[in-house]
C-alpha positions as CSV (number, residue, x, y, z in Angstrom):
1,X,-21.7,-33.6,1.1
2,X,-20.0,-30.4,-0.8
3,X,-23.1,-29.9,-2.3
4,X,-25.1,-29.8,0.9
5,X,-22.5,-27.8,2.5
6,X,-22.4,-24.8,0.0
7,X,-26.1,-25.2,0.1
8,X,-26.2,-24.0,3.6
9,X,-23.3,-21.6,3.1
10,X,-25.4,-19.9,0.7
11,X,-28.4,-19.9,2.2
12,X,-26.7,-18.2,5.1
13,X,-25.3,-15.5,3.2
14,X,-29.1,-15.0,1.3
15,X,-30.7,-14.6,4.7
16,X,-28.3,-12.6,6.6
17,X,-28.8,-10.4,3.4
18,X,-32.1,-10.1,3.0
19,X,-32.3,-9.3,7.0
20,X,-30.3,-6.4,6.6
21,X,-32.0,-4.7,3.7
22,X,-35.2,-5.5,4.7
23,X,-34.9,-5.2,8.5
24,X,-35.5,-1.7,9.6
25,X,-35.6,0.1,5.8
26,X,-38.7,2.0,6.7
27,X,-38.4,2.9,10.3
28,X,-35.2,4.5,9.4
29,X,-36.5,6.6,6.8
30,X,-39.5,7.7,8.4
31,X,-37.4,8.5,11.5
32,X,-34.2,10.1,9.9
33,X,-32.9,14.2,9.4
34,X,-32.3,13.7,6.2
35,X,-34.8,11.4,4.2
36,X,-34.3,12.2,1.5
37,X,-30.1,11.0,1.7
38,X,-31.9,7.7,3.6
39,X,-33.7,6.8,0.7
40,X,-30.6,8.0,-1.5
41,X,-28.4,5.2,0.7
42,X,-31.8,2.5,0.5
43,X,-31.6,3.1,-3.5
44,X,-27.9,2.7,-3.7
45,X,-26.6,0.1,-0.5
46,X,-29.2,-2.9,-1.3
47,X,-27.8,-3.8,-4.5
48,X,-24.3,-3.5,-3.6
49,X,-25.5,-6.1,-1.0
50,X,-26.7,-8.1,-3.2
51,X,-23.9,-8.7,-6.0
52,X,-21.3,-8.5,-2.7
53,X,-23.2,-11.6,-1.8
54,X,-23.7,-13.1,-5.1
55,X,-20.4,-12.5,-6.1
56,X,-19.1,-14.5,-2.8
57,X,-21.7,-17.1,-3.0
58,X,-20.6,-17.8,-6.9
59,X,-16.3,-17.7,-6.1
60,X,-17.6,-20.3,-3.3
61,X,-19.7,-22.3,-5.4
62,X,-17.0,-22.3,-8.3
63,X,-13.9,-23.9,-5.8
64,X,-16.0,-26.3,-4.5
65,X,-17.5,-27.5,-7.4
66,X,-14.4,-27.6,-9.3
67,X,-12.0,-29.0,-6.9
68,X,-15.1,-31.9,-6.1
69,X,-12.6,-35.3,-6.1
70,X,-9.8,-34.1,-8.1
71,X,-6.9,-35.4,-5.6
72,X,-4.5,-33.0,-3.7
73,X,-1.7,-32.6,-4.8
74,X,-2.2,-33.7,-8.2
75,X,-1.3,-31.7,-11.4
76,X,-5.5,-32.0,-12.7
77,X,-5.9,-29.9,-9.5
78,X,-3.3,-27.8,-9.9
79,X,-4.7,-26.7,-13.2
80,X,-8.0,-27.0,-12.5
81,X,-7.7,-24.2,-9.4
82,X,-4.9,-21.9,-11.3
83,X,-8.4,-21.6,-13.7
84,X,-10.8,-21.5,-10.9
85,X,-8.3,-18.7,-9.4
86,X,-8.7,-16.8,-12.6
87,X,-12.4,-17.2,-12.9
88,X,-12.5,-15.3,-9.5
89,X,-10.3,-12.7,-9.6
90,X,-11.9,-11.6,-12.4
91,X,-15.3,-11.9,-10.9
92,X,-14.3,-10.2,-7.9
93,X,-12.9,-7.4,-10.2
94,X,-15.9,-6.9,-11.9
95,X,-17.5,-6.5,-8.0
96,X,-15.1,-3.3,-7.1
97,X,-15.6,-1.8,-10.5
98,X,-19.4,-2.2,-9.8
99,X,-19.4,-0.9,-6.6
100,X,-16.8,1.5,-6.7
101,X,-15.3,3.6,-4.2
102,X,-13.7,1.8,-1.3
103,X,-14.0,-1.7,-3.2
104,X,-11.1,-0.2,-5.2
105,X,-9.3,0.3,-2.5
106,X,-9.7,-3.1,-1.1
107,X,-9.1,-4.2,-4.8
108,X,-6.2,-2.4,-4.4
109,X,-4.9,-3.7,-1.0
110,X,-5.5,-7.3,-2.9
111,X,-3.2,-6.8,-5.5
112,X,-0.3,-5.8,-2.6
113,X,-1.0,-9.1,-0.4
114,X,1.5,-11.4,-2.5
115,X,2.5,-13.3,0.9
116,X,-1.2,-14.5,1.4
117,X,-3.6,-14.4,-2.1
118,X,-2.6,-16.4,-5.1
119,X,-0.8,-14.5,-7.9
120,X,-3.5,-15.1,-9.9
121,X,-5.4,-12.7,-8.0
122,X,-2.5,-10.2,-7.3
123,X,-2.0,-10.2,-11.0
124,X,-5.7,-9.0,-12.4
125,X,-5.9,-6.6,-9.3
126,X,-2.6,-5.0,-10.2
127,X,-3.4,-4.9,-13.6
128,X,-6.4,-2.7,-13.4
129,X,-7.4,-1.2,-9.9
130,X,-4.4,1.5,-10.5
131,X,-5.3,3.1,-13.8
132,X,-8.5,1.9,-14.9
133,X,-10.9,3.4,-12.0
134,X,-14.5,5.0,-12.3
135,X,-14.5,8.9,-13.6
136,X,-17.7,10.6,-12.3
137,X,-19.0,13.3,-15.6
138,X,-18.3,16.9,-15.7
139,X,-22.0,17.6,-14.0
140,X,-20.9,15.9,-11.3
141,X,-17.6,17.8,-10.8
142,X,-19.2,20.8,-11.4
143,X,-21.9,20.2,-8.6
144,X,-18.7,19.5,-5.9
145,X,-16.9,22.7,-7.2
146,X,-19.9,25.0,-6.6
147,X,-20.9,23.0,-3.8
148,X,-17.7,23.7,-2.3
149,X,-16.5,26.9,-3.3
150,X,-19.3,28.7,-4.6
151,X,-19.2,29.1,-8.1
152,X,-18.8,26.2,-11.3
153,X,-15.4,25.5,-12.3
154,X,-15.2,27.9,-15.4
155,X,-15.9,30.8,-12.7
156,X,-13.3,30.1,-10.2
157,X,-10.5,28.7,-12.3
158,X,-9.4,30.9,-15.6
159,X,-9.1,27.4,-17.1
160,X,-10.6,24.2,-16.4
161,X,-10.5,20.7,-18.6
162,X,-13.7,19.2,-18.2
163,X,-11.9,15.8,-18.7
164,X,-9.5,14.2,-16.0
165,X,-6.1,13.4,-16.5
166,X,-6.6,10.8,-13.9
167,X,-9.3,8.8,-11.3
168,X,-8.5,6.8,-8.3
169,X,-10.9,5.2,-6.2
170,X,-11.7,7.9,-4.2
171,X,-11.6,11.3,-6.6
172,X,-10.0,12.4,-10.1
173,X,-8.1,15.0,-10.9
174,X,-8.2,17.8,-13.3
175,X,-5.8,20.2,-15.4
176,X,-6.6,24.1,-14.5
177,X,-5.2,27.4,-14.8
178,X,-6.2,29.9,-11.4
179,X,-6.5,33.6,-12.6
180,X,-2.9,33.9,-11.7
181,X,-1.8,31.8,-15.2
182,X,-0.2,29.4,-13.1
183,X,-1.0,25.8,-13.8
184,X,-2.7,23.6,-11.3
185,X,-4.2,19.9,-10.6
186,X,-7.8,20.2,-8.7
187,X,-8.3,16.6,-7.0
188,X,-12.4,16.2,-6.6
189,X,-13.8,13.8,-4.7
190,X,-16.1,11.6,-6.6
191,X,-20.2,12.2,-5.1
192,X,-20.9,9.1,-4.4
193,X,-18.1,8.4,-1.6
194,X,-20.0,11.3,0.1
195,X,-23.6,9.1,-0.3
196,X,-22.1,6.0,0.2
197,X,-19.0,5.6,2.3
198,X,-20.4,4.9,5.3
199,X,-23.0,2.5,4.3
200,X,-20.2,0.9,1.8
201,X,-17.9,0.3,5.1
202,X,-21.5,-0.9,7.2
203,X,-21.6,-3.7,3.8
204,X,-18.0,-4.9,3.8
205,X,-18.2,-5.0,7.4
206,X,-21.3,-7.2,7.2
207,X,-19.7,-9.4,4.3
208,X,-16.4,-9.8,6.2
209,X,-18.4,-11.1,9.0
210,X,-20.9,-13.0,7.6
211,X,-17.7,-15.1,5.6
212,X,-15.9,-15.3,9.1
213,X,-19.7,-17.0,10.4
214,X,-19.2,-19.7,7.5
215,X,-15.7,-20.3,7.4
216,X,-14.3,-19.3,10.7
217,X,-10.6,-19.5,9.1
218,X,-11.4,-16.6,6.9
219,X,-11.0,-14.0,9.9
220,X,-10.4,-10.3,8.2
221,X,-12.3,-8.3,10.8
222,X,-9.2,-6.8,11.3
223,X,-9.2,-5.0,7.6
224,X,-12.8,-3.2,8.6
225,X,-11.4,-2.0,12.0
226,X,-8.8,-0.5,9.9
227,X,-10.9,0.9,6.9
228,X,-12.9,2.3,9.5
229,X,-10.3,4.5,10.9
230,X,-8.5,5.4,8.0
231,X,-11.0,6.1,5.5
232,X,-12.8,9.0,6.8
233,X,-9.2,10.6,6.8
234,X,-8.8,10.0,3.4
235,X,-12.0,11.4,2.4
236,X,-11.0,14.5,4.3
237,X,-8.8,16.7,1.5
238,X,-7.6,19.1,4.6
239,X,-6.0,16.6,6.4
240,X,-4.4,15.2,3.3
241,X,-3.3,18.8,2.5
242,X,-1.7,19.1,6.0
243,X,0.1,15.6,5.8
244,X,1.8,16.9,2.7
245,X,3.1,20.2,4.6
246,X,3.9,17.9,7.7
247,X,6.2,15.4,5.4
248,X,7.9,17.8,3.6
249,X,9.1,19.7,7.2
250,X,10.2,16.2,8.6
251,X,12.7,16.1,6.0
252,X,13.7,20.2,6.3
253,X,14.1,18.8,10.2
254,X,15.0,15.6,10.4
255,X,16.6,14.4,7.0
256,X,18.3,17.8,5.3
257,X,20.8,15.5,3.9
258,X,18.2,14.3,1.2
259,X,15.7,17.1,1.6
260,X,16.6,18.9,-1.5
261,X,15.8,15.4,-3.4
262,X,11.6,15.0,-1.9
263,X,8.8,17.1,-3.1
264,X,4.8,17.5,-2.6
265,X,2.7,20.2,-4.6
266,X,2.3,23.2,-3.4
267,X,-1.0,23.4,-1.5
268,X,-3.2,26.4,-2.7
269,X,-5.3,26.6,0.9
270,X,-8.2,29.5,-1.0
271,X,-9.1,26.9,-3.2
272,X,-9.3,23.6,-1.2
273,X,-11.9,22.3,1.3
274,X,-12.3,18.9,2.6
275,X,-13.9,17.6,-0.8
276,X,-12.0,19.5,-3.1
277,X,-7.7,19.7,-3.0
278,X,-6.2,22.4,-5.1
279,X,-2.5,21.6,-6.1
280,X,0.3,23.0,-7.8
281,X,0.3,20.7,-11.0
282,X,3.3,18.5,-11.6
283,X,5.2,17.4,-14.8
284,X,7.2,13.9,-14.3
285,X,7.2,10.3,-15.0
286,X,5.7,7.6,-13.1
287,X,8.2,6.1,-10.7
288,X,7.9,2.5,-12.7
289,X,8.1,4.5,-16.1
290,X,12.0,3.5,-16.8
291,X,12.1,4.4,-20.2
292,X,10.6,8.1,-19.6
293,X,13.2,7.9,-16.3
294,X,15.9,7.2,-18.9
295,X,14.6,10.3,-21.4
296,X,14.6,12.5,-19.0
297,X,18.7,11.7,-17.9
298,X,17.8,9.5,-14.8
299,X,19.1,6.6,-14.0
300,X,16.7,4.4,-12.9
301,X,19.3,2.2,-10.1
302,X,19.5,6.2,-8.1
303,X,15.6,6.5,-8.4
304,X,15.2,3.6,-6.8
305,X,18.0,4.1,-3.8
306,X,16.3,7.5,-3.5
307,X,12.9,5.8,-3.1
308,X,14.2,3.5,-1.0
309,X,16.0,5.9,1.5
310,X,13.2,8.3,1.4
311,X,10.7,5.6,2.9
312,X,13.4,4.3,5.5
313,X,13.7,8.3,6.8
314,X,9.8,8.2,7.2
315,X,9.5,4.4,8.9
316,X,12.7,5.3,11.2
317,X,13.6,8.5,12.0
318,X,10.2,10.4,11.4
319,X,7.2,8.0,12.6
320,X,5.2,9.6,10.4
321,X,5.1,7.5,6.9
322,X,2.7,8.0,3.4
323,X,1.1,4.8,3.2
324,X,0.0,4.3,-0.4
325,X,3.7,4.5,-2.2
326,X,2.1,2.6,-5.5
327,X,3.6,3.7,-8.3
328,X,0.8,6.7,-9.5
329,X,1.7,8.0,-6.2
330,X,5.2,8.5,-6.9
331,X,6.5,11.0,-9.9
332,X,10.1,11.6,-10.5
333,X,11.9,14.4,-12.3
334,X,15.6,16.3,-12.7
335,X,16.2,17.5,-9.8
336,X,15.6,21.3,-10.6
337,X,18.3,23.9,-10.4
338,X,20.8,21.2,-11.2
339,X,23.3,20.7,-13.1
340,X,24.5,17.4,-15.4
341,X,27.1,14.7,-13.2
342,X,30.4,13.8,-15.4
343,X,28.3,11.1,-16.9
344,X,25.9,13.7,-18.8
345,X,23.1,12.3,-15.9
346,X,20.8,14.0,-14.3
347,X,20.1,13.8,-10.2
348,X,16.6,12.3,-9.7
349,X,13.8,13.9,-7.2
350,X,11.2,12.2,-6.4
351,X,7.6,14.0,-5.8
352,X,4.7,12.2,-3.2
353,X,1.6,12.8,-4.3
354,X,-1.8,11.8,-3.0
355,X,-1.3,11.9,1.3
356,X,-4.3,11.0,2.4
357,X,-3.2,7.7,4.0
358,X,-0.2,8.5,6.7
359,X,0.5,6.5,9.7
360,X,2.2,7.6,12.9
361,X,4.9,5.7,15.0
362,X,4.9,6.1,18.1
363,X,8.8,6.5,19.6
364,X,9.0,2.7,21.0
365,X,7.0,1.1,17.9
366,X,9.5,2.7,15.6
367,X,12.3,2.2,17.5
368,X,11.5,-1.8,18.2
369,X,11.1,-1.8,14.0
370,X,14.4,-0.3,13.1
371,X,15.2,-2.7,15.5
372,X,13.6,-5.7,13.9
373,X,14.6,-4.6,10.2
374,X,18.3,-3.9,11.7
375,X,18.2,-7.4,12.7
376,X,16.9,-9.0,9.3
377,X,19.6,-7.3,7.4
378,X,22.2,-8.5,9.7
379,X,20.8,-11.9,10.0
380,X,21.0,-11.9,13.5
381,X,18.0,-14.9,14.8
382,X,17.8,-13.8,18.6
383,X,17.5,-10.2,17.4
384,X,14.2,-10.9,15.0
385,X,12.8,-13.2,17.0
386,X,12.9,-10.5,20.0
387,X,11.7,-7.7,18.8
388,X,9.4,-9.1,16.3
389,X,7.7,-10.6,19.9
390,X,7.5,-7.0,20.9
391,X,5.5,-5.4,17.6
392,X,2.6,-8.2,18.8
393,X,4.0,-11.5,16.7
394,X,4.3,-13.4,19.9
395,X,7.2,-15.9,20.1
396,X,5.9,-18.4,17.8
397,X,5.3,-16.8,14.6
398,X,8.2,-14.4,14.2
399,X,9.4,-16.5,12.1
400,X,6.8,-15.9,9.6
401,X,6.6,-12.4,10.1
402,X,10.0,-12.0,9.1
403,X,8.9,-14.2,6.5
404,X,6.1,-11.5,5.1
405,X,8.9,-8.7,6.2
406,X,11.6,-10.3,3.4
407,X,9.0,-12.3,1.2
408,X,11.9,-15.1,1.9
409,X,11.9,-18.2,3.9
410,X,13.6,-18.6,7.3
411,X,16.4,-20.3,6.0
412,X,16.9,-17.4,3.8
413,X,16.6,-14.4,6.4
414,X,19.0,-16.2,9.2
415,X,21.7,-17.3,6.2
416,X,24.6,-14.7,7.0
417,X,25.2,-14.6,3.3
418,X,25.7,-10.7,2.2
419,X,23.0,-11.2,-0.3
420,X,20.4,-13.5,1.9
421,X,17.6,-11.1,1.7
422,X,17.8,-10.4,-2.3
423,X,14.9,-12.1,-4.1
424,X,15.9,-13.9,-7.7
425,X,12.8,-13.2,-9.5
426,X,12.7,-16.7,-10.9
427,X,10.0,-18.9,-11.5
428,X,11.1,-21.2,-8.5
429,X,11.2,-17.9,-5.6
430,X,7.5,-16.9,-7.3
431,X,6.3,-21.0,-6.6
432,X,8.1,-21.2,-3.6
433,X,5.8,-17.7,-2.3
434,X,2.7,-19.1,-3.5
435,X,3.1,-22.6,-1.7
436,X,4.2,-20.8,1.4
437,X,1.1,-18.4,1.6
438,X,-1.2,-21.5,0.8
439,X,0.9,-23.8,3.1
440,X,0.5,-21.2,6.4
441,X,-2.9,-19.3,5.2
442,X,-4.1,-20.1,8.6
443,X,-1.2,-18.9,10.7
444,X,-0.6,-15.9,8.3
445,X,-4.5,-14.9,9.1
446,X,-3.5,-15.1,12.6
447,X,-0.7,-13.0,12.3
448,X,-2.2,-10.3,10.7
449,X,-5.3,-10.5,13.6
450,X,-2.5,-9.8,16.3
451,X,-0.2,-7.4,14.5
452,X,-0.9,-3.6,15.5
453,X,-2.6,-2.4,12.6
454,X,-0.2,0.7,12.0
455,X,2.4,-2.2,11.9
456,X,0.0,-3.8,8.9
457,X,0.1,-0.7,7.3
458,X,4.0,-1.0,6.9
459,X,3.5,-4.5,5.6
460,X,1.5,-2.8,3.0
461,X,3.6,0.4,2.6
462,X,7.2,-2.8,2.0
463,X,5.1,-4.1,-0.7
464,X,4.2,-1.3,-2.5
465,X,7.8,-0.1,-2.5
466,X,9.2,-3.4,-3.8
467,X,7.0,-3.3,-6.2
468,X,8.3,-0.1,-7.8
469,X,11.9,-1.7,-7.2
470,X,11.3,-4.7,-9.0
471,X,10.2,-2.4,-11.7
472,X,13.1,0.1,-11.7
473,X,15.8,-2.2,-11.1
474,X,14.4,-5.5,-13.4
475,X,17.2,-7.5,-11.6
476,X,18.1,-8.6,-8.1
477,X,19.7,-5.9,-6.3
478,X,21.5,-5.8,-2.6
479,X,21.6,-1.9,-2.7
480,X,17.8,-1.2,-1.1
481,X,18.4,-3.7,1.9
482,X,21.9,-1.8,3.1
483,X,20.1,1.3,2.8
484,X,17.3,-0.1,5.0
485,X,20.5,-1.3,7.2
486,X,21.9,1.5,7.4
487,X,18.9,4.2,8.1
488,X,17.5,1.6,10.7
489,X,20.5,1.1,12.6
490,X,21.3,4.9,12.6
491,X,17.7,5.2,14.1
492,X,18.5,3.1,16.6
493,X,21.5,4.6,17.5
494,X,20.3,7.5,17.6
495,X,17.4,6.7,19.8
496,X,20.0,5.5,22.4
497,X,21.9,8.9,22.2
498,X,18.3,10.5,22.9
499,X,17.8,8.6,25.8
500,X,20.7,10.9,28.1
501,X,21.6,8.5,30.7
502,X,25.3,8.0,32.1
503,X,28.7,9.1,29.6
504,X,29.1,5.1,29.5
505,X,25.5,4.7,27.7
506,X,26.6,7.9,25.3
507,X,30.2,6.2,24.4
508,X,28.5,2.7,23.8
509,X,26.1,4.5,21.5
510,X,29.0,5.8,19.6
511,X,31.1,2.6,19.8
512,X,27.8,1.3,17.7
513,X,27.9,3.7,15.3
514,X,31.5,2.9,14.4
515,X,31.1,-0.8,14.4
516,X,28.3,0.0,12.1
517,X,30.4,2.3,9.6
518,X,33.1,-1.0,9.5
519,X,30.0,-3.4,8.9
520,X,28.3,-1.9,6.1
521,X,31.7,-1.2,4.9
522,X,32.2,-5.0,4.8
523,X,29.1,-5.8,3.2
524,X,30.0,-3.2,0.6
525,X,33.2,-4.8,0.0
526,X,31.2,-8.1,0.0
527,X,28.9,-7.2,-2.5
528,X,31.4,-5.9,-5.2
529,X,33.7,-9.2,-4.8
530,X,30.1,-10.8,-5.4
531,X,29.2,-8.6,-8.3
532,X,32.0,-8.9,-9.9
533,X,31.6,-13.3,-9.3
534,X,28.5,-13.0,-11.2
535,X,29.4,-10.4,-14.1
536,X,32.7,-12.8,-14.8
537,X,30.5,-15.8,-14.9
538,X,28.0,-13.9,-17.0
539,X,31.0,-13.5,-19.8
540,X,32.5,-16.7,-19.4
């Protein structure tokens, strides 16, 4: 019955293939502007199409077969699908390095979902979509450089190393001097996301779709509607330029307190189109690098309060947040022009790079999530399951949206425990994840259908920055959740002030703002008498 099942599946996906290859290939290039970029896309899109479907139609094949009558629930079947899982996160990995392009970015995305793929898939993604991404050759850089400003690289720039110092999914970047001495980075886009971006997002879409035909519980239309919007703006280096101008005046406006502490390169405008970004070239470590963080005088616990607040200013205050905090994104160096703490340390800063993915709030959706956060860190039930209802959860799955929010169970985020919210890091949180994001696949798949898909972009934007926590702090830490507390409620209080009804509404603003001082003073208290349980038990 498997058998004959998978039989049709694939025989589905074969013939929705071949119909879209095959369909119209000639009428469109006999009628098109440009035919010879039609027959370009025809020599290219086709076998993308192909392995996307083989790929899926193996991974398919692979479950069923091996799973055939082993029972649920039984350790046989536990091992047998941890392999299976293996088996196709590494075929789907060899898919996006085949492909390219915007595969790595969904590679990418993969590795982040820890609340809905198994770890064996999170793991292989994380552990090669980051650093290990297609480099197009010199001739190819050379042909975007003249393309774009007029002249080969060896013209334009006094200096120019032929090989990358790094590649991401989208373009690579490269060490130069401009005639002034002064060193920069030159990001180029790679050529084929120009030949093949939008077919790649017509092919995904068609994949997406065709795997929602035969499994209707696989439903990640949502993801393409996304993609859709988001990637021409990433491919667009002008935009990215002006995000990185924008961020760094929302903290010279709205955050001066930490302003000094967040940097982006200095954009050099006569040297950057929309393909090509010329940068002011940056010396630091990567925000996960602890041991370069401790070399240069850091200490990684302030790195990561720094990260931490710097992300709650964008979500809360601003609106407007960088939505790809992974950790190549994120340098960190001594703060410049300062001097050594009693402690011979050095004050971080911390340096965005890469701003083509940014995400704007509007006032009430970033008000109702400092609301919802506000609530999570306080534990307080009516709270989450209020405003989560008004970011699009609906009443009967805030629970697991808080759930994805915390990466902890309900139990967990309503326990009024000071450290509810921290995660252990043991074996038994990591299993208990897993058999949550197999238990509720369905449900979660809904969720993230109805969420507002700036709103999914957070989810993404949380994970990514506990990722680089777990990495800097290596142990459970309280700290990052009262900073979230605390810039979240602050946001809300002061989007009350801004409101300027009667001198009743003002003083109950203020009133909110002390109570708040006295809480996270408690909770400060709280966690040294807690700290100090655990470092006494540690010794005895």
């Amino acid at each position: 019955m498997a058998t004959r099942s998978l039989w049709g599946a694939r025989t589905k996906l074969a013939l929705s293939a071949t119909a879209l290859i095959g369909g119209g290939a000639a009428a469109n290039v006999a009628t098109s502007d440009d035919p010879s970029m039609t027959l370009k896309l025809y020599a290219t899109v086709p076998p993308r199409l192909i392995r996307d479907a083989m790929t899926a139609t193996a991974i398919a094949f692979d479950y069923e077969y091996s799973l055939w009558g082993l029972p649920e629930g039984s350790s046989e079947r536990e091992k047998t699908k941890h392999e299976v899982h293996l088996r196709s996160a590494r075929k789907l990995q060899e898919l996006c390095f085949s492909n390219g392009g915007i595969y790595i970015k969904l590679g990418q995305h993969l590795g982040q979902l820890e609340y809905l793929v198994p770890q064996e898939y999170v793991q292989t993604m994380r552990d090669s979509m980051l650093n290990k991404c297609p480099v197009s050759s010199y001739e190819q850089v050379c042909e975007v450089v003249k393309k774009e400003l007029g002249d080969t690289p060896d013209k334009i720039f006094a200096e120019f190393d032929p090989v990358p110092i790094a590649s991401a999914s989208l373009a690579q970047v490269h060490v130069a001097r401009n005639h002034d001495g002064k060193k920069v980075a030159v990001k180029v886009q790679h050529t084929h996301m120009t030949d093949t971006a939008a077919a790649d997002c017509a092919t995904v879409d068609f994949i997406v779709n065709t795997l929602h035909w035969i499994f209707p519980s696989f439903d990640y239309r949502w993801l393409i509607d996304e993609m859709r919007e988001s990637l021409p703006k990433e491919l667009d280096f002008i935009n990215e330029a002006q995000n990185s101008e924008k961020c760094l005046e929302n903290f010279q406006k709205l955050s001066p307190h930490i302003a000094a502490y967040v940097y982006a390169p200095k954009v050099y405008w006569n040297l950057s189109t929309s393909k090509l970004l010329t940068m002011e070239f940056m010396d630091g470590a990567e925000v996960n690098d602890v041991k370069t963080i401790k070399r240069l005088g850091i200490q990684p616990d302030e790195v990561a309060r720094l990260v931490s607040e710097t992300f709650a200013e964008m979500m809360f205050k601003h609106g407007f947040v960088h939505c790809d905090p992974h950790a190549a994104n994120l340098l960190v160096r001594p703060l410049p022009y300062s001097g050594k703490s009693i402690l011979g340390k050095k004050k971080p800063q911390l340096i965005l790079l890469d701003h083509g993915l940014y995400k704007e709030l509007d006032f009430e959706t970033r008000t109702n999530y400092a609301k919802l956060w506000k609530a999570l860190i306080f534990a307080d039930a009516n709270a989450i399951k209020e405003n989560s209802a008004k970011l699009g959860a609906g009443e009967d799955l805030y629970a697991l949206f808080a759930g994805i929010l915390t990466m902890r169970p309900w139990n967990r985020v309503i326990d009024p425990a000071v450290d509810h919210l921290v995660i252990q890091g043991s074996e038994s949180d990591r299993s208990e994840l897993q058999m949550y994001a197999s238990q509720y696949f369905s449900q979660i798949s809904e969720l993230l259908r109805r969420l507002p898909r700036v709103i999914l972009l957070m989810l993404k934007t949380n994970d990514c920055l506990r990722s680089v926590s777990n990495a800097l702090l290596q142990v459970p830490s309280l700290e990052t959740f009262m900073i979230i507390g605390r810039v979240s409620s602050e946001a809300v209080i002061e989007a009350k002030l801004s409101q300027k009804r009667s001198f009743l509404h003002w003083l109950s603003a203020w009133l909110d703002k002390i109570l708040l001082e006295a809480r996270l003073f408690t909770m400060q208290v709280a966690l040294w008498l807690l700290q100090g349980r655990k470092s006494l038990s540690w010794r005895n």
